[in-house]
C-alpha positions as CSV (number, residue, x, y, z in Angstrom):
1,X,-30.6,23.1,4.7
2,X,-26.9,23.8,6.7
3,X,-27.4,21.0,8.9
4,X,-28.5,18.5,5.9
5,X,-25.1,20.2,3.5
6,X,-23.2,19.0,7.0
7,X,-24.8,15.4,7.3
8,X,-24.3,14.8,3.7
9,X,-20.4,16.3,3.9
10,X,-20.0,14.2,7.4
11,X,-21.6,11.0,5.6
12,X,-19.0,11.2,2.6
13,X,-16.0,11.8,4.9
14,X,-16.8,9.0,7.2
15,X,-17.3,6.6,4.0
16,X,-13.6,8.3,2.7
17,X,-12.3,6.4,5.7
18,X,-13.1,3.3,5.1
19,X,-11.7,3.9,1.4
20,X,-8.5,5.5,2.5
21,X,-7.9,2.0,5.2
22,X,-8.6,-0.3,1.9
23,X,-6.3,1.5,-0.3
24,X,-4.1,1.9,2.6
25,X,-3.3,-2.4,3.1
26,X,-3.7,-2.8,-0.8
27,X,-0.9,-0.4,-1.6
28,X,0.9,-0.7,1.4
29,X,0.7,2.4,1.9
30,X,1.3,2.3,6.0
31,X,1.3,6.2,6.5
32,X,-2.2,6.7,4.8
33,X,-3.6,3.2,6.9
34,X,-2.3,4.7,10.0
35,X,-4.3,8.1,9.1
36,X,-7.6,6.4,9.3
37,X,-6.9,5.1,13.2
38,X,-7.3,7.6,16.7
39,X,-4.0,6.8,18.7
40,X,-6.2,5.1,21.1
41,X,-7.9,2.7,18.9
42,X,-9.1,-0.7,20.2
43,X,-9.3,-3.4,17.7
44,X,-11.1,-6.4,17.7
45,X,-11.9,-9.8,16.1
46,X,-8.7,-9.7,14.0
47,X,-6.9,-12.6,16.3
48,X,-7.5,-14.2,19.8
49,X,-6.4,-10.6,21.3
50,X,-7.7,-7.3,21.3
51,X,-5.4,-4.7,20.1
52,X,-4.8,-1.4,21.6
53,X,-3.6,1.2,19.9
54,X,-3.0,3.3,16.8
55,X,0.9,2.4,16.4
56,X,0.9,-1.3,17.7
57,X,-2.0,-2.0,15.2
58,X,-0.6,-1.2,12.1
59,X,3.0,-3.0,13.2
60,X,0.2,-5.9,13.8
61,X,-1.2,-5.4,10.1
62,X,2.0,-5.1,8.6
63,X,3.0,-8.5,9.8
64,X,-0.2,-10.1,9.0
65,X,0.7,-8.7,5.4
66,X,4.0,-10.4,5.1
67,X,1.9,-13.6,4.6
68,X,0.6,-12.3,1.1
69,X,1.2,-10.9,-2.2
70,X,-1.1,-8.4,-3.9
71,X,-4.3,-8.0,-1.7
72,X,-7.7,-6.4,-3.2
73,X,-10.1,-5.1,-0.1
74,X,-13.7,-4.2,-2.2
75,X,-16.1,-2.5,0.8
76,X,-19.6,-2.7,0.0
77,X,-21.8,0.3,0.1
78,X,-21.6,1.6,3.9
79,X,-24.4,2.0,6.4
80,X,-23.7,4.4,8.6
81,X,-25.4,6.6,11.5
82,X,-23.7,10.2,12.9
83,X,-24.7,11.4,16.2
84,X,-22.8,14.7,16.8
85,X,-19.0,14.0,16.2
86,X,-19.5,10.1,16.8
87,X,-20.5,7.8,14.0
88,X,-20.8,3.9,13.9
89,X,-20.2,2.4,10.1
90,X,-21.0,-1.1,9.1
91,X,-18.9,-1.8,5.8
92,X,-19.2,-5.0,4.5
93,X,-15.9,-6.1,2.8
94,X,-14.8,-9.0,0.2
95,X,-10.6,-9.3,0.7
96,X,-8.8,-11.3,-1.9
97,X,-5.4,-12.0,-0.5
98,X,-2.8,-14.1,-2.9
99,X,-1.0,-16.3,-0.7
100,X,2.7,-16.6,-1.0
101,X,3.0,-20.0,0.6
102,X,1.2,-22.4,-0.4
103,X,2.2,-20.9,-3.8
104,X,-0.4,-20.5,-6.2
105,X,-3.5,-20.4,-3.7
106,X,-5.7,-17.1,-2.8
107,X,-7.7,-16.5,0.3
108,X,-10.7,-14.8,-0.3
109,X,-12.3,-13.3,2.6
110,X,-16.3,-11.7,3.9
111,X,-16.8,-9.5,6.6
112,X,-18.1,-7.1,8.4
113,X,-16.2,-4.1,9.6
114,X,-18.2,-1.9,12.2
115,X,-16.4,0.7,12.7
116,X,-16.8,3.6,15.9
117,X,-15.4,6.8,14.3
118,X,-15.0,10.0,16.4
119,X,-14.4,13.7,14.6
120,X,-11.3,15.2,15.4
121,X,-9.3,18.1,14.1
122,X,-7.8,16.3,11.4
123,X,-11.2,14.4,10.4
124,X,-12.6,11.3,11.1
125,X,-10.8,8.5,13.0
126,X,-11.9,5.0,13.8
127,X,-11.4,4.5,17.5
128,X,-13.1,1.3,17.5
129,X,-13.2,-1.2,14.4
130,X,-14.6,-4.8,14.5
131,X,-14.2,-7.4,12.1
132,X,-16.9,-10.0,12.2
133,X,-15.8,-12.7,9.7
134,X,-18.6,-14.2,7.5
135,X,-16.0,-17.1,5.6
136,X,-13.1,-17.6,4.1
137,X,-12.2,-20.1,1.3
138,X,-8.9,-20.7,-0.5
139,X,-8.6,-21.4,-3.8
140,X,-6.0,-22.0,-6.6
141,X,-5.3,-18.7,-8.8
């Protein structure tokens, strides 16, 4: 019964970080998106490059951001697996992202984000995060 109590706390924690990274970018809240990352993080599928690292990804986000206004990141129920103090999450995510130029148009995105999280003394922390785009469309508001 302990070791379900700790699956079922792990599960909920892992799914909190995925939560905390969409609130995070929505609210532009930089400190609370940078909480959800290891130092060492190695992001993918976001551009032609892969980024390394905790700091240079969020300076990466926060220019990407620049582009938009309000942004609205809605994850999906999460499947996810926890082996020991590694767990690999598959969110699926619909992004609505109002552009600021061309004025008056949104960009609504689907994705996948799988998601290599590692426990750590503070919690859970993606050291690995994949987005694998599923379409985009823009539309006028």
């Amino acid at each position: 019964m302990l070791e379900e109590a700790k699956y079922v706390a792990d599960r909920i924690a892992v799914q909190d970080v995925m939560l905390r990274y969409a609130a995070g970018v929505d609210e532009r809240d930089m400190e609370l998106y940078r909480s959800c990352f290891a130092d060492e993080v190695e992001v993918v599928g976001f551009g032609d490059s892969t980024v390394n690292g905790a700091d240079a990804w969020v300076e990466y986000v926060e220019k990407a951001l620049a582009a938009y206004g309000p942004t609205q990141h809605m994850l999906a129920p999460q499947l996810a697996t926890i082996d020991g103090d590694i767990a690999e999450a598959r969110t699926d995510v619909q992004a609505l992202h109002y552009l600021k130029e061309p004025q008056g148009k949104t960009l609504t995105l689907w994705a996948t984000y799988k998601s290599r999280m590692q426990r750590s003394d503070s919690g859970w922390k993606i050291i690995r995060h994949e987005l694998v785009s599923r379409g985009t469309k823009v539309d006028d508001v």
